[in-house]
N, C-alpha and C positions, 0 to 999 in steps of 0.2 A: 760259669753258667752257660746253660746250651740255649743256642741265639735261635734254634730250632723251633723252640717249644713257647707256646704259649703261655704266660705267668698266669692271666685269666682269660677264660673264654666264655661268652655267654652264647646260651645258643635255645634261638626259639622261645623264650623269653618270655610269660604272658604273667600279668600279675591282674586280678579280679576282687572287688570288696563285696562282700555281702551287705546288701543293704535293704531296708524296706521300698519296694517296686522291682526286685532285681537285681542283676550285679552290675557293680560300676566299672567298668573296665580302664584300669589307669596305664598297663602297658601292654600292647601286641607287640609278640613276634620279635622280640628284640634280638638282635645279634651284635657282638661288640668280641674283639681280641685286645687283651694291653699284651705289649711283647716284654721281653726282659728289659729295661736300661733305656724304655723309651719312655718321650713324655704323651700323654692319651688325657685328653678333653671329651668329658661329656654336654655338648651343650646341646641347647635347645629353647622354644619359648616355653611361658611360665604356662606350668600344667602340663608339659609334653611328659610326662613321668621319671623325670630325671633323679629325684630326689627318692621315690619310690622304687626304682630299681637299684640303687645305691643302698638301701636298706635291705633289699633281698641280698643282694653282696653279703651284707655284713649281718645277716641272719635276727637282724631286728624288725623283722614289718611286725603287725600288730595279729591277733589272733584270728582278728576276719577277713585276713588274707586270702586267696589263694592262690598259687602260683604253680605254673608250668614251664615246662624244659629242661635247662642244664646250666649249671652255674659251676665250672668248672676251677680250679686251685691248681696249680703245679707249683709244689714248693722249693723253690730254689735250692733249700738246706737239704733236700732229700731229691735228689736228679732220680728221675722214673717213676714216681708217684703222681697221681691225679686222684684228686679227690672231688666229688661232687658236695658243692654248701648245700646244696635244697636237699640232700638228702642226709644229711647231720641232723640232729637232733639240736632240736634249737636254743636249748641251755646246756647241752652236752660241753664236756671240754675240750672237745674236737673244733668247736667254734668259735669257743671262749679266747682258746688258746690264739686262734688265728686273727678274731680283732682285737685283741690286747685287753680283754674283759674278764 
């Protein structure tokens, strides 16, 4: 595995709900790298969006989402590929495949 590249990179990061009054804005601006073979903690207090950005990872927010930036994949088993998850299709098996779904 190349100790180079990023396994995930978030970048710019905004997640927004549609809701009556306007949008609720749950994440700005997030930025985050997990490297290969290390260990990476999201924390935060409760409501900082942690659980909601963990769901954009893994391509389950809910329909009245909306989300902005870059949610980046390099797959170990294929060295030189990056793929962006927000721009997967959200039951596609391109993302299926990738949370074990």
């Amino acid at each position: 595995m190349n100790s180079g590249v990023d396994l995930l990179r978030i970048e710019d990061v905004g997640i927004s709900f549609a809701i009556i009054g306007g949008p609720l804005h749950a994440v700005r601006r997030a930025n985050l790298r997990v490297l290969p073979g290390k260990v990476t903690a999201l924390v935060g207090e409760s409501g900082s969006g942690k659980s909601v950005l963990s769901q954009a990872v893994m391509g389950i927010l809910p329909n009245t989402a909306h989300v902005r930036g870059r949610i980046l994949f390099s797959d170990p088993e294929k060295p030189g590929t990056t793929q962006d998850i927000l721009q997967m299709p959200r039951d596609g098996p391109e993302i299926r495949a990738l949370r074990g779904s």
